[in-house]
C-alpha positions in Angstrom: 100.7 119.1 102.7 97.7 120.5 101.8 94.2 119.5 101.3 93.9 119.3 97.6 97.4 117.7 97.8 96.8 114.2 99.8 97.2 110.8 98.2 93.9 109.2 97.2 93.7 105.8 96.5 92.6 103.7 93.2 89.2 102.8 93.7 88.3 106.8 94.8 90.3 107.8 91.6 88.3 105.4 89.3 85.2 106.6 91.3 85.9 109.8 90.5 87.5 110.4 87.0 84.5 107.5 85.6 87.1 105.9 84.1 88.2 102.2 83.7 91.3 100.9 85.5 92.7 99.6 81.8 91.6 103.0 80.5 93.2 104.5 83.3 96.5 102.7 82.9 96.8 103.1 78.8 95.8 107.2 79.7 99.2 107.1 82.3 101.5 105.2 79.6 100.2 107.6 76.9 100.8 110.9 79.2 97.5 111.9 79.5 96.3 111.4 83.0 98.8 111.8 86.4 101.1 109.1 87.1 100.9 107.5 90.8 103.0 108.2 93.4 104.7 105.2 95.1 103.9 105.8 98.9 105.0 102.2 100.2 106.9 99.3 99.3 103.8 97.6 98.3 101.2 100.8 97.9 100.7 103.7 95.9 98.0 106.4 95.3 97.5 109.7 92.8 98.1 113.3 94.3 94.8 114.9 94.7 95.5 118.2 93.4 96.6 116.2 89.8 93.7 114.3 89.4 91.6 117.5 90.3 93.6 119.1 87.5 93.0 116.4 84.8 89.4 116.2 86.2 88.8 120.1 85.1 90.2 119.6 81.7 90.7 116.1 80.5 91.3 116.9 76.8 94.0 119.4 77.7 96.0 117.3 80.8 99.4 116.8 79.5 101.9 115.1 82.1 105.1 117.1 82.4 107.7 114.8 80.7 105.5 112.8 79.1 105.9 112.4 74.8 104.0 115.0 72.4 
């Protein structure tokens, strides 16, 4: 794994992106920010390397699988 590629948690993703967690959230259902990543039964975090991407170009991040 690299370093771009570790799992940070929610509060360094809010702190990061400036967003809301409800904005955050209704971004994920809609496709247009990363989904998490379930690293526990009980815990999960975003890959660093796709939050970094959707942090260069917010208007343009389109999750793979996600609707048009």
């Amino acid at each position: 794994m690299s370093n771009t590629d570790k799992i940070i948690r929610l509060k360094t993703v809010l702190a990061r992106t400036g967003l809301s967690r409800s904005t955050m959230y209704r971004k994920i259902a809609e496709g247009t920010f990363p989904p998490q990543v379930k690293i526990s039964v009980h815990g999960a975090g975003w890959r660093e390397s796709a939050v970094n991407r959707w942090i260069d170009d917010p208007v343009a991040y389109r999750h793979e699988g996600a609707p048009l």
